[in-house]
C-alpha positions as CSV (number, residue, x, y, z in Angstrom):
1,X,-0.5,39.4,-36.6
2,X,1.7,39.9,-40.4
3,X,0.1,38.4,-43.6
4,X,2.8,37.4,-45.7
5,X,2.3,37.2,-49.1
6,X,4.4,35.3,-51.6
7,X,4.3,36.8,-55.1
8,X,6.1,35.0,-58.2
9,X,5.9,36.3,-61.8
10,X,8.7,36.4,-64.2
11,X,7.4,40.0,-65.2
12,X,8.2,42.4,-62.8
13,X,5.6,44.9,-63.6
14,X,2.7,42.3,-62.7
15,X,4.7,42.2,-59.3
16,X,4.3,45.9,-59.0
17,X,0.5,45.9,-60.4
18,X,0.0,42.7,-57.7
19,X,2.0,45.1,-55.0
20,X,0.2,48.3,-55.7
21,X,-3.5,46.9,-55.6
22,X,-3.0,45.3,-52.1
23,X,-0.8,48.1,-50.8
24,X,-3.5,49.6,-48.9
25,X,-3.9,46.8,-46.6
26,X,-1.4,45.6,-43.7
27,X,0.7,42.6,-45.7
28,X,4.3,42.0,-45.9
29,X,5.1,40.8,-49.6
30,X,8.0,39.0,-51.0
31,X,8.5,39.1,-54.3
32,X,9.7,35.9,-56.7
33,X,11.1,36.5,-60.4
34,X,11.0,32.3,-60.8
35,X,9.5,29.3,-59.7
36,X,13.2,28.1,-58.4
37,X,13.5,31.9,-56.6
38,X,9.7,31.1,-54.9
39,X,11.2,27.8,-54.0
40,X,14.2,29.6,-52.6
41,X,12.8,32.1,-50.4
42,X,10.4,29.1,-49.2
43,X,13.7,27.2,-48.0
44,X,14.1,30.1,-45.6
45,X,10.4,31.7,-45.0
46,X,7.3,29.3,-44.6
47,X,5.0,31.2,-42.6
48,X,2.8,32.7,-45.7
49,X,-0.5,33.4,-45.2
50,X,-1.0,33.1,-49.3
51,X,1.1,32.7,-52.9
52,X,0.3,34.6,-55.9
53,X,1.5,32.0,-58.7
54,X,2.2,32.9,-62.5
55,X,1.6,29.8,-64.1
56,X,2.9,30.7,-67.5
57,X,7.0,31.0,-66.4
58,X,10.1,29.8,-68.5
59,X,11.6,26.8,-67.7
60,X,9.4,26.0,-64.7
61,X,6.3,27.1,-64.8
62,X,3.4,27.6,-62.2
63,X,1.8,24.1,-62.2
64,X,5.6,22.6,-61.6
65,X,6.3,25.3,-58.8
66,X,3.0,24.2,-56.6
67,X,3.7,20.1,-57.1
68,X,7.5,20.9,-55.9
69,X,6.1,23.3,-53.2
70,X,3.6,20.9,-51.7
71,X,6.1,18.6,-51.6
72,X,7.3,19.6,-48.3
73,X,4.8,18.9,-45.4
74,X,5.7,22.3,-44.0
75,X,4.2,24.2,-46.7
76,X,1.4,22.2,-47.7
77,X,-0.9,24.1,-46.2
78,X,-0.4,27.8,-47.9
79,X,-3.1,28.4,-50.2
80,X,-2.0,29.0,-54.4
81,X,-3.7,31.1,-56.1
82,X,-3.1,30.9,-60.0
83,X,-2.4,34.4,-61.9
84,X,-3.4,33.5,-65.5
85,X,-3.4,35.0,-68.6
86,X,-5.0,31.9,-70.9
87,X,-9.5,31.5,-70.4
88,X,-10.4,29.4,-67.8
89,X,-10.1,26.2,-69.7
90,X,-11.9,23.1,-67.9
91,X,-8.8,21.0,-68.4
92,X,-6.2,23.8,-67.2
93,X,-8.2,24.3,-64.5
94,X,-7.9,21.0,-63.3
95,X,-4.7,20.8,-63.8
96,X,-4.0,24.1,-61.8
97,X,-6.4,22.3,-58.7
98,X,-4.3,18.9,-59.1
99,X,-1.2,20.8,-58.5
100,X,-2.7,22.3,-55.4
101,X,-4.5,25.4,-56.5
102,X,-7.2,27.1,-54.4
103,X,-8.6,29.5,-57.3
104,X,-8.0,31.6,-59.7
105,X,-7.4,35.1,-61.2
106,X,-7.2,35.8,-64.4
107,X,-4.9,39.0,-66.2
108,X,-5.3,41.5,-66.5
109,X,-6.5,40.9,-62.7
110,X,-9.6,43.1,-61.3
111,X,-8.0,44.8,-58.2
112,X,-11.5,44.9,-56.8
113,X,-11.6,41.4,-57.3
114,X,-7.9,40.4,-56.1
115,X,-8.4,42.3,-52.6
116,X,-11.6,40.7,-52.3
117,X,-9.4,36.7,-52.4
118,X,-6.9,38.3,-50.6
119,X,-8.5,39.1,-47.8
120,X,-10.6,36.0,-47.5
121,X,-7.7,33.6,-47.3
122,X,-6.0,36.0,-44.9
123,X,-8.4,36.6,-42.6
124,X,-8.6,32.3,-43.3
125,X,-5.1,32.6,-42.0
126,X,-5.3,34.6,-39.2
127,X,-7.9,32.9,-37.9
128,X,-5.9,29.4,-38.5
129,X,-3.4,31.3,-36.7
130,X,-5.8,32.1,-33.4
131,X,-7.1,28.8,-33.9
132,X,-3.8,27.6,-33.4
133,X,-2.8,29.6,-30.5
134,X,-5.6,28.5,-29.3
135,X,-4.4,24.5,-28.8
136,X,-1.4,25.1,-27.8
137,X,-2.9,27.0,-25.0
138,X,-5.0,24.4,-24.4
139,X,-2.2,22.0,-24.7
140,X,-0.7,23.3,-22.4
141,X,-3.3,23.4,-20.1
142,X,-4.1,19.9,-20.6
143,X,-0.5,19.1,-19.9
144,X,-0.7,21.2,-16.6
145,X,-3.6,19.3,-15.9
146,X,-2.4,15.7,-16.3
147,X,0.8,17.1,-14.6
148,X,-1.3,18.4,-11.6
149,X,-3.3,14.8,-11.4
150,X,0.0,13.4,-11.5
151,X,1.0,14.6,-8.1
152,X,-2.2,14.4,-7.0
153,X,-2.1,10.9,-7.5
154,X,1.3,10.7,-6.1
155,X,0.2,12.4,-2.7
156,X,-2.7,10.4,-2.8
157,X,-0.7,7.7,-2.8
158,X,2.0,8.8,-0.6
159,X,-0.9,9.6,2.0
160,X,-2.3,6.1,1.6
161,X,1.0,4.4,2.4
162,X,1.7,6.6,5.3
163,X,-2.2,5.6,6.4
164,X,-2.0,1.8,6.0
165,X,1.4,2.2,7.4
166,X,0.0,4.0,10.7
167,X,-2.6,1.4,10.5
168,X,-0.4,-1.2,10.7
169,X,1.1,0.9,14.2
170,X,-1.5,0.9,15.4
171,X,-3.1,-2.6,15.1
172,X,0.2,-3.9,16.6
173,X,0.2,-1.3,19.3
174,X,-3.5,-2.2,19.9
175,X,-2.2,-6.0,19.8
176,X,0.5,-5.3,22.6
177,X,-1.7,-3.9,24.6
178,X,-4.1,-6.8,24.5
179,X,-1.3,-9.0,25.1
180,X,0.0,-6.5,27.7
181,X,-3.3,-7.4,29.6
182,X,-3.4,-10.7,28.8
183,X,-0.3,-11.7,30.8
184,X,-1.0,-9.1,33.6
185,X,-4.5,-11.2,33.7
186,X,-3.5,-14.5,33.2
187,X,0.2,-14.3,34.8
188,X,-1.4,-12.5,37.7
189,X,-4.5,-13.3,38.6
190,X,-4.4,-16.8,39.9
191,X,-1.5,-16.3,42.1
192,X,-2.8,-13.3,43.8
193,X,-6.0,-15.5,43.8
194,X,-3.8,-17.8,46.0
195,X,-2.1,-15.3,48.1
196,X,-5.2,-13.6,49.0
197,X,-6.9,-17.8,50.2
198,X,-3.8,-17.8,52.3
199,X,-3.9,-14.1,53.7
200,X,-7.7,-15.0,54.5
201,X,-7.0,-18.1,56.5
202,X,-4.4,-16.6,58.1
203,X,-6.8,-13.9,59.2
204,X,-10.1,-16.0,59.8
205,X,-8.7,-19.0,62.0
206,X,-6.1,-17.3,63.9
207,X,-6.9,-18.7,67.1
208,X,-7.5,-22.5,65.7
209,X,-4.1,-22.1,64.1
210,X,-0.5,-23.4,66.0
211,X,2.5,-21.7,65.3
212,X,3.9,-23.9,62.7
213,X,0.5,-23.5,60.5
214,X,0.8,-20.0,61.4
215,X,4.7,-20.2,59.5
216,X,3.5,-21.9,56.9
217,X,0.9,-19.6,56.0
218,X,3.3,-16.7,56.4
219,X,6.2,-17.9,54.0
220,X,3.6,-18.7,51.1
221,X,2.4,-15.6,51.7
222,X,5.9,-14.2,51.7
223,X,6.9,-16.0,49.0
224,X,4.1,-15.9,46.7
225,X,4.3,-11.6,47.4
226,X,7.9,-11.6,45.6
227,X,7.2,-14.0,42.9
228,X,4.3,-11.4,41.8
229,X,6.3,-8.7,42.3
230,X,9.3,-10.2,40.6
231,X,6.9,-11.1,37.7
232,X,5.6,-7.9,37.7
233,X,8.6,-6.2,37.1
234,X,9.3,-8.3,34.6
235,X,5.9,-7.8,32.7
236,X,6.4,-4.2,32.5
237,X,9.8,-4.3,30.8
238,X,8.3,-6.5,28.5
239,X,5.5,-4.7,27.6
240,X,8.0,-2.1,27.2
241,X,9.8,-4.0,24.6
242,X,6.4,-4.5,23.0
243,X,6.6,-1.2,21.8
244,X,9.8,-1.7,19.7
245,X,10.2,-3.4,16.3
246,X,11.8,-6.4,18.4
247,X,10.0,-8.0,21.0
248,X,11.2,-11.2,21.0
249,X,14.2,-12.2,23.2
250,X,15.5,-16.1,23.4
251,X,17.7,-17.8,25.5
252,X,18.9,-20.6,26.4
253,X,16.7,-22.2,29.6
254,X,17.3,-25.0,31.4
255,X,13.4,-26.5,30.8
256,X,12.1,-28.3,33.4
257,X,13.3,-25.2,36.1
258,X,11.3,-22.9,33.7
259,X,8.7,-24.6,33.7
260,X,8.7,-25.2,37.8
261,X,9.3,-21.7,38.5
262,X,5.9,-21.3,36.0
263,X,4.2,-24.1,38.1
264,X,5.4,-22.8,41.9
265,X,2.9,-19.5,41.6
266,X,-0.2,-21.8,40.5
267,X,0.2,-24.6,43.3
268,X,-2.0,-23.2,45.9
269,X,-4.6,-23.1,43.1
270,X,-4.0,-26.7,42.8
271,X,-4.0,-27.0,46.3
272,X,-7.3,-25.9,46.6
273,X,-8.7,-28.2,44.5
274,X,-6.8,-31.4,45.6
275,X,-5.1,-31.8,42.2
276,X,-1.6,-33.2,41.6
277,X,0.5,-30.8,39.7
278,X,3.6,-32.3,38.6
279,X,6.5,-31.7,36.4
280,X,7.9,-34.3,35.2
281,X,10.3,-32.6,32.1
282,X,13.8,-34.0,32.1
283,X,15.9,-32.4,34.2
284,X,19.1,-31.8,31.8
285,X,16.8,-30.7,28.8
286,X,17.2,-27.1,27.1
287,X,15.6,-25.0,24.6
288,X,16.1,-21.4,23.7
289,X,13.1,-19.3,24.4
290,X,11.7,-16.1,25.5
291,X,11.5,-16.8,29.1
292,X,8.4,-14.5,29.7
293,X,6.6,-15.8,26.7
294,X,7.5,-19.2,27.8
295,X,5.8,-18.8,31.2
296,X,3.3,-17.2,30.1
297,X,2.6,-20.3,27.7
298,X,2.7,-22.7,30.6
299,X,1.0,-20.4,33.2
300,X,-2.3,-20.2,30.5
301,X,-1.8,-24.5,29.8
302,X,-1.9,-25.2,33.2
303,X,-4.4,-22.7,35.1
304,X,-6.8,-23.8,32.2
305,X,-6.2,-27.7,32.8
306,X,-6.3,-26.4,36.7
307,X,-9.6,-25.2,35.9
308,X,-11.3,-27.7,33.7
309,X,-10.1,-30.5,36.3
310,X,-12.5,-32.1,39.0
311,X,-11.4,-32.1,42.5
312,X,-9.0,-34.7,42.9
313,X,-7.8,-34.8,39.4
314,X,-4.2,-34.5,38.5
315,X,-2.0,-32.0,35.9
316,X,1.3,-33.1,34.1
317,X,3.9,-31.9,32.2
318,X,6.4,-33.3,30.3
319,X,8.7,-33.0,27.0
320,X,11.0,-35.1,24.9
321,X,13.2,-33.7,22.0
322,X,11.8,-34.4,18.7
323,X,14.9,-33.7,16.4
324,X,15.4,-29.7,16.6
325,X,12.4,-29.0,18.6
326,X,11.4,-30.0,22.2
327,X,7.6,-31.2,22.5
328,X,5.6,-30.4,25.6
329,X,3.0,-31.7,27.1
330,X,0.6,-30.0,29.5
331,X,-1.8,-33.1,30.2
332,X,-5.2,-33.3,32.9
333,X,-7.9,-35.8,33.8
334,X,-10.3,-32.7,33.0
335,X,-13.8,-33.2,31.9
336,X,-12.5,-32.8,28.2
337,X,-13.7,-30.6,25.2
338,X,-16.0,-31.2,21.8
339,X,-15.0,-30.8,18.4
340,X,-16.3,-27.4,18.5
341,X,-14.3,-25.9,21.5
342,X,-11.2,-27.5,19.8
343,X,-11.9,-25.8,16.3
344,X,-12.2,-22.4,18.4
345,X,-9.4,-23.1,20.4
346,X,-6.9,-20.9,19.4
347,X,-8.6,-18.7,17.2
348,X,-9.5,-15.0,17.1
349,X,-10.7,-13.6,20.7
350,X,-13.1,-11.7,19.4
351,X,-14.8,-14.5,18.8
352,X,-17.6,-16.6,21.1
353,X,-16.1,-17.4,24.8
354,X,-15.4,-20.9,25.4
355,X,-17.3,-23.0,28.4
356,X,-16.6,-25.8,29.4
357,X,-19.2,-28.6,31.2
358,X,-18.2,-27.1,35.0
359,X,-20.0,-23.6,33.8
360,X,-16.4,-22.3,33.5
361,X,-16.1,-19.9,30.9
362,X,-13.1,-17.6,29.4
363,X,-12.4,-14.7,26.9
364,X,-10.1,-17.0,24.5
365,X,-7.7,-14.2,24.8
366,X,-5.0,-16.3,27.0
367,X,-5.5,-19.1,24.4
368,X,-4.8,-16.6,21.1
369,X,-1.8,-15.3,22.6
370,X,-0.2,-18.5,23.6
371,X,-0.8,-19.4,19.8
372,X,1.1,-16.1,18.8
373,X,3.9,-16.8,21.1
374,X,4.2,-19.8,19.9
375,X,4.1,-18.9,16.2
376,X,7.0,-16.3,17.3
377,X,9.2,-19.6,18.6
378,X,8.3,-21.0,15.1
379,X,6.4,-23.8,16.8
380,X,3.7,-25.4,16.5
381,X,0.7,-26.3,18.9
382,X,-2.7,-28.7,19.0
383,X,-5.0,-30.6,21.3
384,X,-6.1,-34.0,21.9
385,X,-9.3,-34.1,24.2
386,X,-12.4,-36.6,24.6
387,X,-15.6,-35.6,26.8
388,X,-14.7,-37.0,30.1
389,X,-11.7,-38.3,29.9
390,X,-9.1,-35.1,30.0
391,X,-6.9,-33.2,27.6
392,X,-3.4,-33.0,26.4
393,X,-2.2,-29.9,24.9
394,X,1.1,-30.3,22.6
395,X,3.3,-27.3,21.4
396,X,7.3,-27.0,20.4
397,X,10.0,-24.8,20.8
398,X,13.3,-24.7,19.4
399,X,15.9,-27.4,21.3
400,X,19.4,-26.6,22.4
């Protein structure tokens, strides 16, 4: 690591003297003749460890070199020594430490004595310099660092974003495939319920049966078969569509033969409790609407009314247009619901199952999702139900 030494003295043999006692030792000098030469080798060189300053010089002398030296921020912080011939006056001195001095050293200087400064504020220097070296390493280090937590945060973050993100996947995966079972259950169920009371007396009164009973039995069997499997088919592919970002598909219906080709599968059910289902939507009405959704809405009303109904009750449904959307109406003469059933109606199916007075009981599920399909026609839905007296379930749908 160099020590460079500035030395400025108008006489050039205290240069040499100054030169000569320090030569021994590993500086680099540069050597000033005037206070405006030492200010014009400091334009180009500011790296000294230490300046040697005459203060007796013509025209500017020692105390005026310092003030114009620590002018500049850059050099403010090489220690002056003063060179002086004069005693060491108290108010020289402190006019020589104003100016910026550090110390000292009288002429004729002691060598002994001049090495000895010397190398204190050099070895000051050098370890300034190390010092130095030092923080910018560490500087660096800290900017590596922040540079480092930086990215880490950005992974971090990227990570978190791709997790809520597969999170999100996966809820609505996890939500088509409870919906996905929802409509095989509640699409399904009751008209294989049917099929299989009509197989069964088919089977058990074969020999009390004529041939026209024996038809009749055979066709609702027949039929009923192809409306499951029709329905079937058309469950899977929209399960399948589940899967995609659209799942939703309206168009235009013809409303009342919707919603009788939703009623046809659940009759025998209705048969077999001696309730009148009827349909009794206007025959020229239409809406736009996701047919399976749509089915799946009424299948859920009705089996439900089906199922909260006494023997001998009786199911409607109508609709009327009210302005963009059509209204419809599933309505029974069931034994009705309380305030609480109705609050918990179309909530969350994780939630308590719902019973009704007849000891029937259900998930919710069936209920949620007809909410949600709902929701996804932008309509709305609510009930109307007293204890006993039967309950009419409202929702809408856009209108042609």
């Amino acid at each position: 690591m160099p020590v460079k030494i500035l030395l400025v003295d108008d006489n050039e043999n205290n240069l040499l003297s100054m030169e000569v006692a320090l030569e021994n030792v590993n500086y680099t000098f540069f050597r000033a003749n005037s206070g405006r030469e030492a200010l014009r080798v400091l334009l180009h060189e500011d790296d000294f460890s230490l300046i040697l300053l005459d203060v007796k010089m013509p025209i500017m002398d020692g105390y005026e070199t310092a003030e114009l030296i620590y002018q500049r921020d850059k050099l403010k912080q090489i220690p002056i020594i003063f060179i002086t011939a004069h005693d060491y006056e108290e108010a020289a001195m402190f006019k020589g430490y104003k100016a910026g001095a550090v110390d000292f050293i009288r002429k004729p200087f002691n060598a002994e004595i001049l090495r000895s400064k010397v190398a204190v504020f050099a070895e000051l220097y050098k370890k300034n310099q190390l010092l130095r070296r030092q923080e910018e390493k560490l500087q660096l280090i800290n900017n590596d660092l922040v540079q480092l937590n930086h990215e880490l945060e950005q992974r971090v973050m990227e990570r978190t974003v791709a997790l809520e993100s597969m999170n999100r996947d996966l809820q609505a995966l996890n939500l088509s495939k409870d919906k996905f079972l929802s409509v095989m259950s509640h699409d399904l169920r009751n008209p294989l319920t049917a099929l299989m009371v009509s197989a069964e007396k088919l089977n058990a009164n074969q020999e009390n049966l004529n041939q026209q009973q024996v038809k009749q039995l055979s066709q609702i069997i027949f039929r009923t078969s192809n409306k499951l499997l029709n329905q079937l088919n058309e469950i899977i592919e929209w399960a399948k569509k589940q899967s995609q970002k659209t799942s939703f598909y309206p168009e235009r219906i013809r409303l009342a033969k919707g919603i009788e080709e939703s009623l046809e599968l659940l009759r025998p059910n209705a048969q077999q409790k001696k309730i009148t289902l009827q349909n009794n939507t206007p025959k020229d009405m239409e809406v736009m609407a996701d047919a399976l959704m749509l089915r799946s809405i009424v299948q859920n009303l009705v089996t439900n009314a089906i199922k909260y109904t006494p023997d001998g009750g009786s199911v409607v449904v109508n609709a009327k247009q009210n302005e963009q959307m059509a209204c419809i109406f599933v309505e029974d003469s069931g034994i009705g619901m309380n305030a609480d059933i109705k609050e918990r109606l179309f909530k969350n199916p994780g939630q308590k199952s719902l019973s009704g007075t007849n000891n029937e009981q259900g998930s919710g599920l069936g209920l949620f999702l007809v909410s949600d399909f709902v929701s996804q026609h932008g309509g709305q839905i609510d009930v109307e139900s007293n204890i006993g007296t039967g309950t009419t379930v409202r929702f809408t749908i856009p209108a042609v």
